[in-house]
KOLGU-4560 file (N, C-alpha, C; in nm, 3 decimals, padded with zeros to 5 digits):
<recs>
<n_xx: -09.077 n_yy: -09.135 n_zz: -10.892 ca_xx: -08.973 ca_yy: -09.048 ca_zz: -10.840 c_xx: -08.837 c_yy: -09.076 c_zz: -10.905 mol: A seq: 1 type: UNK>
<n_xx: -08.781 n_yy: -09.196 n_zz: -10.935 ca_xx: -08.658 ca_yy: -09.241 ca_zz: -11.011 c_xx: -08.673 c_yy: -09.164 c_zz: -11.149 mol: A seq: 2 type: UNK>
<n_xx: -08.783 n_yy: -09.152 n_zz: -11.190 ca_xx: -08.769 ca_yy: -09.096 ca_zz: -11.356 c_xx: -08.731 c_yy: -08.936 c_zz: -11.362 mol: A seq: 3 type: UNK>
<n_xx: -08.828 n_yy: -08.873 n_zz: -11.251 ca_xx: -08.732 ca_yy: -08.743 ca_zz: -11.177 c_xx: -08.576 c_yy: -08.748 c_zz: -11.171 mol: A seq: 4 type: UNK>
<n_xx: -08.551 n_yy: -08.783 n_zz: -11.083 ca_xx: -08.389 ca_yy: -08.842 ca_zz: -11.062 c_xx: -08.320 c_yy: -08.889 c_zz: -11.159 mol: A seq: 5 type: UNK>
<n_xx: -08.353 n_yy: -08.968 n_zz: -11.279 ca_xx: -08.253 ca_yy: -08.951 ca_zz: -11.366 c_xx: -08.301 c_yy: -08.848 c_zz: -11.404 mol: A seq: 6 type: UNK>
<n_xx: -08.381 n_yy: -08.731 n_zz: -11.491 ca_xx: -08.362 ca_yy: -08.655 ca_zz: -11.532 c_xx: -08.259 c_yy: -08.538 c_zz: -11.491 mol: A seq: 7 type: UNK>
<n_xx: -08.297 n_yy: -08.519 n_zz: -11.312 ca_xx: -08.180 ca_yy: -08.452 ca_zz: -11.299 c_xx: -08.016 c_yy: -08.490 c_zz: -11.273 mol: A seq: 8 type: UNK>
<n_xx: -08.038 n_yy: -08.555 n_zz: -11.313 ca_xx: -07.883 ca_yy: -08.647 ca_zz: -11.298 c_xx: -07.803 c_yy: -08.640 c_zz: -11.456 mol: A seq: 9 type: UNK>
<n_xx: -07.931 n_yy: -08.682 n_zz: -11.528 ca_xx: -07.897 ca_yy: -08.660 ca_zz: -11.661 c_xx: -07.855 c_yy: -08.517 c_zz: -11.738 mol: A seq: 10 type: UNK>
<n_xx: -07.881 n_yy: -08.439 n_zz: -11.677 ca_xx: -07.818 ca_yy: -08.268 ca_zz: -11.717 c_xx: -07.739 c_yy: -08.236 c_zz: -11.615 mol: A seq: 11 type: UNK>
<n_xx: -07.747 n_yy: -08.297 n_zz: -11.536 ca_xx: -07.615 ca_yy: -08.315 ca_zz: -11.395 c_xx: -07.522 c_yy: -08.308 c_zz: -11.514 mol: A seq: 12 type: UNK>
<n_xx: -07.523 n_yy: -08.433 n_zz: -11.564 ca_xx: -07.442 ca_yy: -08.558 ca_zz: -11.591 c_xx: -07.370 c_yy: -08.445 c_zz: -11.771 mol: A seq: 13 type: UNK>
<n_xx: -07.478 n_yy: -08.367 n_zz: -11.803 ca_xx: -07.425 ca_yy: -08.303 ca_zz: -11.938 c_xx: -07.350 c_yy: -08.171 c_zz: -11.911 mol: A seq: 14 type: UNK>
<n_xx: -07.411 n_yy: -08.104 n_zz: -11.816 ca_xx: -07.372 ca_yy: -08.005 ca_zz: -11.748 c_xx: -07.189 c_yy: -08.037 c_zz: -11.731 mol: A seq: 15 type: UNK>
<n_xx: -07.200 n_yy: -08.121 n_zz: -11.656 ca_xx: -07.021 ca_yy: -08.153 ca_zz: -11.649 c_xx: -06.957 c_yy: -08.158 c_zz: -11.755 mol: A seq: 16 type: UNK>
<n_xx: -07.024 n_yy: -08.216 n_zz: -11.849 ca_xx: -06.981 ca_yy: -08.241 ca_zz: -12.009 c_xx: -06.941 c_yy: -08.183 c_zz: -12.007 mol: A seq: 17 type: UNK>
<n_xx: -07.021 n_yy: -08.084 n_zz: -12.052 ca_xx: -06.973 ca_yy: -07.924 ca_zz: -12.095 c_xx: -06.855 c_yy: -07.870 c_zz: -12.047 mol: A seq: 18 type: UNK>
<n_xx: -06.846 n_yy: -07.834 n_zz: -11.888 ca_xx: -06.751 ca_yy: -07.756 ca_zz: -11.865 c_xx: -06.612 c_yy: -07.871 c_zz: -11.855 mol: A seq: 19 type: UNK>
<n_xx: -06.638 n_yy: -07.993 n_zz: -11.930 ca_xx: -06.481 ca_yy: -08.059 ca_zz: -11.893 c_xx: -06.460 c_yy: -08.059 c_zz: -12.071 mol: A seq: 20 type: UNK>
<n_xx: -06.577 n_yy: -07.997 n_zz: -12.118 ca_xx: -06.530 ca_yy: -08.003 ca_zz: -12.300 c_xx: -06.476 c_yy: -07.889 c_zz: -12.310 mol: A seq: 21 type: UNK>
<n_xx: -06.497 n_yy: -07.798 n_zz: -12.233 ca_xx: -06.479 ca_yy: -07.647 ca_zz: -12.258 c_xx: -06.297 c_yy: -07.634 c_zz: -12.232 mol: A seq: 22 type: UNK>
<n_xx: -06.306 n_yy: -07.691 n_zz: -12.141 ca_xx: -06.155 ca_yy: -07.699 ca_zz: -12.039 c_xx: -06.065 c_yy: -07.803 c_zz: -12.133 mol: A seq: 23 type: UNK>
<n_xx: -06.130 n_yy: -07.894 n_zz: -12.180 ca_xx: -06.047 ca_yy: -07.956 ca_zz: -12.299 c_xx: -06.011 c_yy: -07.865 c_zz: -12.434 mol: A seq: 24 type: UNK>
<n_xx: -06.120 n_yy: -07.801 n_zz: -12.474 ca_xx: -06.117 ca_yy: -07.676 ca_zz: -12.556 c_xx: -05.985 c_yy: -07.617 c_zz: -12.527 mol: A seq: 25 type: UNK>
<n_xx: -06.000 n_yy: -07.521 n_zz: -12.442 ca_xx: -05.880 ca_yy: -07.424 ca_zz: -12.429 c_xx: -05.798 c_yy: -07.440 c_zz: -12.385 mol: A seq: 26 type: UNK>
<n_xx: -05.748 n_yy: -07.582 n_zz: -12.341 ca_xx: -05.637 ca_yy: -07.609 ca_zz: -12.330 c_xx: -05.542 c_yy: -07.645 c_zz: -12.458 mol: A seq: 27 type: UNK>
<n_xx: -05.625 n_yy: -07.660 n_zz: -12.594 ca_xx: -05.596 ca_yy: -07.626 ca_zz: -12.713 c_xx: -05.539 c_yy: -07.524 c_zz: -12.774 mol: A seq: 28 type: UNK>
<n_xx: -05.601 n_yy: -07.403 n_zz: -12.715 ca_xx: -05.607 ca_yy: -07.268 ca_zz: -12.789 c_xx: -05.453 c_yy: -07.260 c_zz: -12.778 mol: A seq: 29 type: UNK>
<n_xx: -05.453 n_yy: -07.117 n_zz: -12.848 ca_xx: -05.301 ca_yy: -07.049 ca_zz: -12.864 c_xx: -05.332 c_yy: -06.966 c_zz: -12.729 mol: A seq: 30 type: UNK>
<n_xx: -05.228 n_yy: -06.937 n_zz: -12.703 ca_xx: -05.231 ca_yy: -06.853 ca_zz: -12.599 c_xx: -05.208 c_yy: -06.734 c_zz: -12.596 mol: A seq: 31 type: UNK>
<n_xx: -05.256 n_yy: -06.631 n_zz: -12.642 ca_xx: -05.232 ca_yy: -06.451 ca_zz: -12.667 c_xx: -05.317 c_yy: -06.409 c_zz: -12.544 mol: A seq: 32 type: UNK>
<n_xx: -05.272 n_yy: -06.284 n_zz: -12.525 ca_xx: -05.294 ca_yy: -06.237 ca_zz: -12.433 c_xx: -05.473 c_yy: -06.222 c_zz: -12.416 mol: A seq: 33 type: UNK>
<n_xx: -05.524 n_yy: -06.174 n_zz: -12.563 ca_xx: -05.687 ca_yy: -06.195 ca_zz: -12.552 c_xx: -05.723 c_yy: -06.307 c_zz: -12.482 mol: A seq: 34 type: UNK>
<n_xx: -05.693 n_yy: -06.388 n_zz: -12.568 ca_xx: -05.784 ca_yy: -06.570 ca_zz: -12.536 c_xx: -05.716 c_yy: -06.624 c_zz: -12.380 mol: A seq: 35 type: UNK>
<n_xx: -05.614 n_yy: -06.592 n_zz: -12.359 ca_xx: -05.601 ca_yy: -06.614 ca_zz: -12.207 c_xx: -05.744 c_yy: -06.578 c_zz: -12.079 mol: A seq: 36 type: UNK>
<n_xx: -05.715 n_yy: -06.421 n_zz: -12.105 ca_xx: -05.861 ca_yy: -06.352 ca_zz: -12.080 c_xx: -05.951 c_yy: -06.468 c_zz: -12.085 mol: A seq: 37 type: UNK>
<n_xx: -06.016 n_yy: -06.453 n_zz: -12.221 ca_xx: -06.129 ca_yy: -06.541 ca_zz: -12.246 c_xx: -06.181 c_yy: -06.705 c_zz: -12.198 mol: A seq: 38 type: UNK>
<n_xx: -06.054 n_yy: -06.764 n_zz: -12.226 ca_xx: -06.023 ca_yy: -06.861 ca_zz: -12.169 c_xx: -06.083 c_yy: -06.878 c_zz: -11.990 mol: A seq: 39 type: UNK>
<n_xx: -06.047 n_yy: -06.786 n_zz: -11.938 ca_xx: -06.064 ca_yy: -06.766 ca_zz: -11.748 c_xx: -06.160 c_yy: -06.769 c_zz: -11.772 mol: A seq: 40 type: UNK>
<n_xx: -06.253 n_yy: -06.662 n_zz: -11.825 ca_xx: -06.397 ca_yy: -06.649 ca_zz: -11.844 c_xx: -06.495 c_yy: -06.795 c_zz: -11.872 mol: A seq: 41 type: UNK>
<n_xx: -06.500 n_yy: -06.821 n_zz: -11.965 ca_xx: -06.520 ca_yy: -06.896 ca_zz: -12.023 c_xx: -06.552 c_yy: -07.050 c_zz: -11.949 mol: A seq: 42 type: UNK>
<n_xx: -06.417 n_yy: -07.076 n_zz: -11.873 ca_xx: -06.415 ca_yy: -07.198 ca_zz: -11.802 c_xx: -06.499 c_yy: -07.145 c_zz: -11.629 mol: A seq: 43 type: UNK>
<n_xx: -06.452 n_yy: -06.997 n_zz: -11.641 ca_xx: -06.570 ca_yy: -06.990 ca_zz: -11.479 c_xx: -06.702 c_yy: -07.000 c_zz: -11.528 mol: A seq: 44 type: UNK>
<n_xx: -06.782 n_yy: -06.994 n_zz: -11.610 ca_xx: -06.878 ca_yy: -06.920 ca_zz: -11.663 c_xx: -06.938 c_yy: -07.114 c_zz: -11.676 mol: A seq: 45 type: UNK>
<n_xx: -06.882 n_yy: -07.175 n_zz: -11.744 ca_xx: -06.911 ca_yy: -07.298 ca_zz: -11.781 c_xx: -06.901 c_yy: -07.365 c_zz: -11.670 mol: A seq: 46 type: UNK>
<n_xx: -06.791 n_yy: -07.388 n_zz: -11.589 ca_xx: -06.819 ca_yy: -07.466 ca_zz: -11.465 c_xx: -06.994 c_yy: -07.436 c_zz: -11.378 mol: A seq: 47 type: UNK>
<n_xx: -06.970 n_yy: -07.304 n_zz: -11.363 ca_xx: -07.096 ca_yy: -07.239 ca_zz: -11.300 c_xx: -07.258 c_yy: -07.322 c_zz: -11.342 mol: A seq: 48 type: UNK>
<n_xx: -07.254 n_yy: -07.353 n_zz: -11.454 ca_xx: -07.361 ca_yy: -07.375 ca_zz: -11.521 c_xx: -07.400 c_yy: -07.465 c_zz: -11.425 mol: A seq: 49 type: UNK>
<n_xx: -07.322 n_yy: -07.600 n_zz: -11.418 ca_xx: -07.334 ca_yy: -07.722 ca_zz: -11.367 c_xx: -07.353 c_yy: -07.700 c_zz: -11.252 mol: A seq: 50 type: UNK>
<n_xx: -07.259 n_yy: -07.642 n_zz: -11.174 ca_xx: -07.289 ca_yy: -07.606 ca_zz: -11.063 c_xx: -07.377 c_yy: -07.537 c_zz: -10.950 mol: A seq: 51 type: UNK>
<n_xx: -07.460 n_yy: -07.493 n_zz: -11.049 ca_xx: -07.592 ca_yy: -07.449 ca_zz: -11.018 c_xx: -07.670 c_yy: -07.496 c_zz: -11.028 mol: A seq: 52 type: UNK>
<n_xx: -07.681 n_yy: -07.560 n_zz: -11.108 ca_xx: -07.801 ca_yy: -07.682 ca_zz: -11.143 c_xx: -07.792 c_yy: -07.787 c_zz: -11.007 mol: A seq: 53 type: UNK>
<n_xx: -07.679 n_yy: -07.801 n_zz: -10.943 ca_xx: -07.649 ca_yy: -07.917 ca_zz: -10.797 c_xx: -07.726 c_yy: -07.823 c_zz: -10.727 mol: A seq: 54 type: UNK>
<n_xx: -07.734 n_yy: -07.715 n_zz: -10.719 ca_xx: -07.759 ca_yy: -07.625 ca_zz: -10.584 c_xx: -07.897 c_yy: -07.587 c_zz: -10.640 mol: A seq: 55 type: UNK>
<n_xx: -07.956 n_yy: -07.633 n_zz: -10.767 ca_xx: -08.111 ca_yy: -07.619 ca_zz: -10.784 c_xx: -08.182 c_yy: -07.708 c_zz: -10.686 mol: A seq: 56 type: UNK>
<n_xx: -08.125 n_yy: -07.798 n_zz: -10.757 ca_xx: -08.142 ca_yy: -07.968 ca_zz: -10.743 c_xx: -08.109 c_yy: -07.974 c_zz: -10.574 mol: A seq: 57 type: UNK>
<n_xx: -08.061 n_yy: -07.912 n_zz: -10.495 ca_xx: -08.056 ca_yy: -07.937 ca_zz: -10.317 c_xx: -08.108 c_yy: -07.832 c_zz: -10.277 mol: A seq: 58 type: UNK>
<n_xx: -08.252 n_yy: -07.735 n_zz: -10.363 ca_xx: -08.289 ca_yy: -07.611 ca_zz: -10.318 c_xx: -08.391 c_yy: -07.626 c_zz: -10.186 mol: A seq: 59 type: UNK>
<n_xx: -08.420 n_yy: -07.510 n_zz: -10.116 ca_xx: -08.504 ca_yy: -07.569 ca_zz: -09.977 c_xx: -08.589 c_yy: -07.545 c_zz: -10.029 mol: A seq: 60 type: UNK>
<n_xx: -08.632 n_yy: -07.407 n_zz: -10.117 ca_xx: -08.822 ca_yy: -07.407 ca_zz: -10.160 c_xx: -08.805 c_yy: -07.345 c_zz: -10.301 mol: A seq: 61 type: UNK>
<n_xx: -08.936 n_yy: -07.335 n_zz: -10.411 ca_xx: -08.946 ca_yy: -07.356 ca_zz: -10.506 c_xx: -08.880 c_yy: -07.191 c_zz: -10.533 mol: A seq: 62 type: UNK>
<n_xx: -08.899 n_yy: -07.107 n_zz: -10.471 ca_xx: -08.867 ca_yy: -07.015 ca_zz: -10.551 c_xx: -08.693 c_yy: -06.981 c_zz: -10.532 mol: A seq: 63 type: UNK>
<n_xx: -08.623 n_yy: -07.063 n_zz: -10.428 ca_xx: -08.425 ca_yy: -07.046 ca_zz: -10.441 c_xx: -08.449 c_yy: -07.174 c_zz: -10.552 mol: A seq: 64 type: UNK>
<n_xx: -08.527 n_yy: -07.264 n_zz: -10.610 ca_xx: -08.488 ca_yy: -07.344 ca_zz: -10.713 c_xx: -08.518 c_yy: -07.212 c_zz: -10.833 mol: A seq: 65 type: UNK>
<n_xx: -08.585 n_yy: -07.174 n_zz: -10.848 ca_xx: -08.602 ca_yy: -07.068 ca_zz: -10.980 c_xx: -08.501 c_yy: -06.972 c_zz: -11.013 mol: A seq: 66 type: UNK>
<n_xx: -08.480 n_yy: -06.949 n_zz: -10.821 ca_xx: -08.311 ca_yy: -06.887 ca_zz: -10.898 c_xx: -08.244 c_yy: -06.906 c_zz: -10.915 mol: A seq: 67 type: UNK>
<n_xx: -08.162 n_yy: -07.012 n_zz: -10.878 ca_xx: -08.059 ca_yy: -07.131 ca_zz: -10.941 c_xx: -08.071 c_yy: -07.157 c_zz: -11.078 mol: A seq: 68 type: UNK>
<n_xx: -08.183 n_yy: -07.186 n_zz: -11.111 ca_xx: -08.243 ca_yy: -07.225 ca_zz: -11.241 c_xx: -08.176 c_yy: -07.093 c_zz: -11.322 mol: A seq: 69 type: UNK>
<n_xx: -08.224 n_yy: -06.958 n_zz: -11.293 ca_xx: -08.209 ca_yy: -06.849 ca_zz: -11.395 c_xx: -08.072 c_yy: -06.793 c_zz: -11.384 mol: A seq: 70 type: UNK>
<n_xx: -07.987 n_yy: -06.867 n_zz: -11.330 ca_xx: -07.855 ca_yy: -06.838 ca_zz: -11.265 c_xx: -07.805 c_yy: -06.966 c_zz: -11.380 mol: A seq: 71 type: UNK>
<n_xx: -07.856 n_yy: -07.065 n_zz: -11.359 ca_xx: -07.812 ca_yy: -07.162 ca_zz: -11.490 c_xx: -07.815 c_yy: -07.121 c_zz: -11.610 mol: A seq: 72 type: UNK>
<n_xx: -07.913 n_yy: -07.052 n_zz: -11.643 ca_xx: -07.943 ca_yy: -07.004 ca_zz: -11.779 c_xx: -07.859 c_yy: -06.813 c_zz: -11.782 mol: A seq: 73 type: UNK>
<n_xx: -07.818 n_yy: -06.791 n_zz: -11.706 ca_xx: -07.757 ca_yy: -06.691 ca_zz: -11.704 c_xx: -07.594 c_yy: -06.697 c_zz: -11.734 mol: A seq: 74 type: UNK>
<n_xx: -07.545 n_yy: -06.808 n_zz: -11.690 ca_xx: -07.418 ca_yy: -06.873 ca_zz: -11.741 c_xx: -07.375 c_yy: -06.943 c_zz: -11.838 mol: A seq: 75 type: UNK>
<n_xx: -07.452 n_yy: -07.020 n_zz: -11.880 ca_xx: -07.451 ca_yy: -07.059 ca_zz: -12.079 c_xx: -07.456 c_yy: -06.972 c_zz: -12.152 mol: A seq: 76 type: UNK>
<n_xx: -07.555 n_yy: -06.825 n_zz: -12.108 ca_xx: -07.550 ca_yy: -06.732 ca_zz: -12.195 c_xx: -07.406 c_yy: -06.671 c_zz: -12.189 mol: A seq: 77 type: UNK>
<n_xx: -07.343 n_yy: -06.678 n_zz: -12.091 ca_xx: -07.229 ca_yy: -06.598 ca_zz: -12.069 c_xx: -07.096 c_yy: -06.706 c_zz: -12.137 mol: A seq: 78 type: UNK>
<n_xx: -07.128 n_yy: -06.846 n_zz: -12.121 ca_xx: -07.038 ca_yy: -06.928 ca_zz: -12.169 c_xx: -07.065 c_yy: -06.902 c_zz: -12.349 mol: A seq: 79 type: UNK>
<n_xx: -07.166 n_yy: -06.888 n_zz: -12.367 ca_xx: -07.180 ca_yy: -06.874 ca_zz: -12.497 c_xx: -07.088 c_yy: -06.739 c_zz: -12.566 mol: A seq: 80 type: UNK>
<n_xx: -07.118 n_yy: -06.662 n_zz: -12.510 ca_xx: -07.050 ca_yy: -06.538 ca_zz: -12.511 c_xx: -06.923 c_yy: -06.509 c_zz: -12.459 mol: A seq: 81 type: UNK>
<n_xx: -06.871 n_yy: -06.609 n_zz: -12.428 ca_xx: -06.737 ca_yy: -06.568 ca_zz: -12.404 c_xx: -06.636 c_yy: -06.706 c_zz: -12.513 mol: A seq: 82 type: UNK>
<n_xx: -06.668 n_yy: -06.769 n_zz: -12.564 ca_xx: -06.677 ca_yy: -06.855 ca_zz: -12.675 c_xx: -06.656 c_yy: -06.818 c_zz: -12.799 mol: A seq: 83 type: UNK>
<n_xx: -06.794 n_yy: -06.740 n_zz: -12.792 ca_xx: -06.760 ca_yy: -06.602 ca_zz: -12.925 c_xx: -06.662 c_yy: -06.568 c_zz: -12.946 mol: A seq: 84 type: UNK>
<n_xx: -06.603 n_yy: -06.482 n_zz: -12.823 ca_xx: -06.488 ca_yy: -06.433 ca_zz: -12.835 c_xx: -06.381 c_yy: -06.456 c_zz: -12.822 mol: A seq: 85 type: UNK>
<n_xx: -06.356 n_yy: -06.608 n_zz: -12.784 ca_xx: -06.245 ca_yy: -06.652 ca_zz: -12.844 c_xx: -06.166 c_yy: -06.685 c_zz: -12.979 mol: A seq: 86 type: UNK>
<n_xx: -06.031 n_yy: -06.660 n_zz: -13.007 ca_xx: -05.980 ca_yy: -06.666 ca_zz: -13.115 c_xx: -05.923 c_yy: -06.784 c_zz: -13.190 mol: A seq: 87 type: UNK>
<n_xx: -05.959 n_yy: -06.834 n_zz: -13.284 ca_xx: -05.945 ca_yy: -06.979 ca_zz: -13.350 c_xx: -05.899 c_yy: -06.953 c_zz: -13.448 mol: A seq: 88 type: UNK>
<n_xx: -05.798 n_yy: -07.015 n_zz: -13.481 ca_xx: -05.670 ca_yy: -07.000 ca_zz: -13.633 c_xx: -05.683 c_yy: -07.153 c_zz: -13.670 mol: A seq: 89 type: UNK>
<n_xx: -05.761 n_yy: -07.260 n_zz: -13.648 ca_xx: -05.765 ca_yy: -07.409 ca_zz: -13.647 c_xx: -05.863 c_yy: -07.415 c_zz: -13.734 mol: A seq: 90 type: UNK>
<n_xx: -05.933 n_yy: -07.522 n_zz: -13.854 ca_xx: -06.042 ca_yy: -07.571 ca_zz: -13.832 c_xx: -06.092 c_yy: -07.606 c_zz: -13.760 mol: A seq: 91 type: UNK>
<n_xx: -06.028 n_yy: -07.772 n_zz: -13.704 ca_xx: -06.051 ca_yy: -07.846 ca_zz: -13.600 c_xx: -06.113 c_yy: -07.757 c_zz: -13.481 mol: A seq: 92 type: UNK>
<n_xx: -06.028 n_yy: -07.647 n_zz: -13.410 ca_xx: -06.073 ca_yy: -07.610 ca_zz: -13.321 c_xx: -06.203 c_yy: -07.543 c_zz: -13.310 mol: A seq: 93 type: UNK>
<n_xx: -06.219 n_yy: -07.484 n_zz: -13.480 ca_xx: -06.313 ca_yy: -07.383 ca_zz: -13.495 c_xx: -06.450 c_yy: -07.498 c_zz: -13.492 mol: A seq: 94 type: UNK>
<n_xx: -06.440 n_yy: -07.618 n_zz: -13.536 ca_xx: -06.578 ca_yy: -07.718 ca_zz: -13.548 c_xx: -06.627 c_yy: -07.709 c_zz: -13.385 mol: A seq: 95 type: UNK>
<n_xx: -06.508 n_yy: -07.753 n_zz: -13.332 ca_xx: -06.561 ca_yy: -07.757 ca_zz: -13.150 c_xx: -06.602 c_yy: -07.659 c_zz: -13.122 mol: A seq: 96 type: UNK>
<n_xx: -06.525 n_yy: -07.496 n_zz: -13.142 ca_xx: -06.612 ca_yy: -07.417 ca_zz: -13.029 c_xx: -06.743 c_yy: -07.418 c_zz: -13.099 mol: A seq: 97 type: UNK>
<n_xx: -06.796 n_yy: -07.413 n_zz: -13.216 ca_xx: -06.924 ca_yy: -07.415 ca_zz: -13.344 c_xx: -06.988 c_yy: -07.555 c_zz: -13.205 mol: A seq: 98 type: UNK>
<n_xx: -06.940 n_yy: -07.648 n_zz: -13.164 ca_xx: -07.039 ca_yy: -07.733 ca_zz: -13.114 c_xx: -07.005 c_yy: -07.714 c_zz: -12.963 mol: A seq: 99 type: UNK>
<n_xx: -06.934 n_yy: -07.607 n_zz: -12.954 ca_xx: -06.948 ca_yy: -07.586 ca_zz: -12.762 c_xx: -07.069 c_yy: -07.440 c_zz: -12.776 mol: A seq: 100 type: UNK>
<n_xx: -07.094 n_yy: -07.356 n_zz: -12.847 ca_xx: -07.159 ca_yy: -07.225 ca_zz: -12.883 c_xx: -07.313 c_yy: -07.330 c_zz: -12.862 mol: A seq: 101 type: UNK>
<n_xx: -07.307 n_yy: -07.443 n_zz: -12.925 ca_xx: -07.475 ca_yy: -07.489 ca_zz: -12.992 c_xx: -07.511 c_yy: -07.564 c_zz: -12.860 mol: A seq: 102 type: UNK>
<n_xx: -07.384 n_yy: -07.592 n_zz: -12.783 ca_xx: -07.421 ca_yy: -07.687 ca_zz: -12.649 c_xx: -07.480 c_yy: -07.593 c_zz: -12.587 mol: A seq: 103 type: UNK>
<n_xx: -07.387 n_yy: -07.478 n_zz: -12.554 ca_xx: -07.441 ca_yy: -07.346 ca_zz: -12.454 c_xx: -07.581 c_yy: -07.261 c_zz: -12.493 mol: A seq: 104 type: UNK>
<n_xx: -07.616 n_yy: -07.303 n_zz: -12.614 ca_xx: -07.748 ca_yy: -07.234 ca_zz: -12.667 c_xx: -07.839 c_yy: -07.347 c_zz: -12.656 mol: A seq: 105 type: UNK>
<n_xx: -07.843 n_yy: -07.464 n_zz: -12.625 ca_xx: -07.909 ca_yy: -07.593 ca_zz: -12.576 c_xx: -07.933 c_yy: -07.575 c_zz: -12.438 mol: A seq: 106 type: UNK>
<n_xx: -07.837 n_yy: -07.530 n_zz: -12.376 ca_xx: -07.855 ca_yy: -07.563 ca_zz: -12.242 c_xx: -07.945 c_yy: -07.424 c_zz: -12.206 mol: A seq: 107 type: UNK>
<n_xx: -07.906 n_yy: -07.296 n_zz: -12.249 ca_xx: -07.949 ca_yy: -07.162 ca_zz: -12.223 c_xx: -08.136 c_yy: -07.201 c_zz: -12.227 mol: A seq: 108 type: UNK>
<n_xx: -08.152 n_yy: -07.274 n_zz: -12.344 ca_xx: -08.305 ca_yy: -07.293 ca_zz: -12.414 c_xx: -08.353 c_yy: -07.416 c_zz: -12.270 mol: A seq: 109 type: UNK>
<n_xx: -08.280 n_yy: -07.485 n_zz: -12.251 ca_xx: -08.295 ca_yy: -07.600 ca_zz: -12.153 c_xx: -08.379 c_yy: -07.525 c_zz: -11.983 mol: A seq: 110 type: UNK>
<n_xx: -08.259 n_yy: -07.447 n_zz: -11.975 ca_xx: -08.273 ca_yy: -07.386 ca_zz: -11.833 c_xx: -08.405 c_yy: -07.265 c_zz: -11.826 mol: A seq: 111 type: UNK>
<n_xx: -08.415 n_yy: -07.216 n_zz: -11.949 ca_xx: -08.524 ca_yy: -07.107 ca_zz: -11.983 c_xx: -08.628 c_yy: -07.191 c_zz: -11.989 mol: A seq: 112 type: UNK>
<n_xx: -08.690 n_yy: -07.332 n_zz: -12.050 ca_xx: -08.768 ca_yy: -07.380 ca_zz: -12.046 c_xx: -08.846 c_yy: -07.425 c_zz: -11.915 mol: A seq: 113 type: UNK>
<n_xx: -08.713 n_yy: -07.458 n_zz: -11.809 ca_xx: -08.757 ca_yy: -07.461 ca_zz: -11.682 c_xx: -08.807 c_yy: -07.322 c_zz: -11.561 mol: A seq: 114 type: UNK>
<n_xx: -08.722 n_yy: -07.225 n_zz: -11.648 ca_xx: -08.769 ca_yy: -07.136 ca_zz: -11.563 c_xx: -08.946 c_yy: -07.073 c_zz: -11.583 mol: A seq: 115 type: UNK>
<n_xx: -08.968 n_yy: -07.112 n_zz: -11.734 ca_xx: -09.081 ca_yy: -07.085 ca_zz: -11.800 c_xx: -09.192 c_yy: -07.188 c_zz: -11.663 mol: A seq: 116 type: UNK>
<n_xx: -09.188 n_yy: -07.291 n_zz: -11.665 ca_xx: -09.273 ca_yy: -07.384 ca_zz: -11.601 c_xx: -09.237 c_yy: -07.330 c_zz: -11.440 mol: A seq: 117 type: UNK>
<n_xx: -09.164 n_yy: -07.306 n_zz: -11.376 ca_xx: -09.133 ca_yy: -07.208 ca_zz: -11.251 c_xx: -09.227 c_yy: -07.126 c_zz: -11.254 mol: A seq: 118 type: UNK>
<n_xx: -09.219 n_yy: -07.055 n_zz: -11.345 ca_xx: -09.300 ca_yy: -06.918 ca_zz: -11.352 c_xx: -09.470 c_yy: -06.938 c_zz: -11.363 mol: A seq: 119 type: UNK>
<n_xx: -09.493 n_yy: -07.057 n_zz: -11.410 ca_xx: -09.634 ca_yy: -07.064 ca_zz: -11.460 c_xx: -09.688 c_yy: -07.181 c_zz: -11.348 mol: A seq: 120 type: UNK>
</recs>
């Protein structure tokens, strides 16, 4: 049961990553009226991820865990996509969102993998 438990602790534990890399991110950016936008998005969209994954992880039966689950994977896709569309005039900045895009397409593949084994 512990090897369970770290696992979910351990994407607990990346999940936060993410949305405190993201929030480190754009507190970088320039601020135009687009990427402001994007920015909001972006950091709701990313917090969410994690935050769903807690409320998988305290679900009462298997099938509110599946939707949590596809609710996880529904918000990386959206963090991914709102990432996109933010505007980068930096290298520097442009390497990070390039490795916040590949986190959110990790995690998207992560959460789809679980919903796959849900389903089957």
């Amino acid at each position: 049961m512990a090897d369970t438990e770290d696992k979910h602790y351990d994407l607990e534990g990346r999940t936060l990553k993410f949305a405190r890399d993201v929030i480190k991110f754009t507190d970088a950016l320039q601020r135009t009226i687009a990427n402001v936008e994007m920015m909001k998005q972006v950091i709701r969209s990313s917090g969410s991820v994690g935050a769903n994954y807690i409320e998988a992880n305290e679900s009462l039966s298997k099938k509110d865990f599946a939707m949590r689950i596809k609710i996880c994977r529904k918000e990386a896709k959206e963090s991914r996509y709102w990432l996109n569309l933010v505007q980068v005039n930096d290298e520097n900045l442009e390497m990070q969102k390039s490795l916040l895009v590949k986190e959110a397409t990790e995690l998207t593949k992560i959460f789809g993998a679980i919903v796959e084994k849900c389903d089957s």
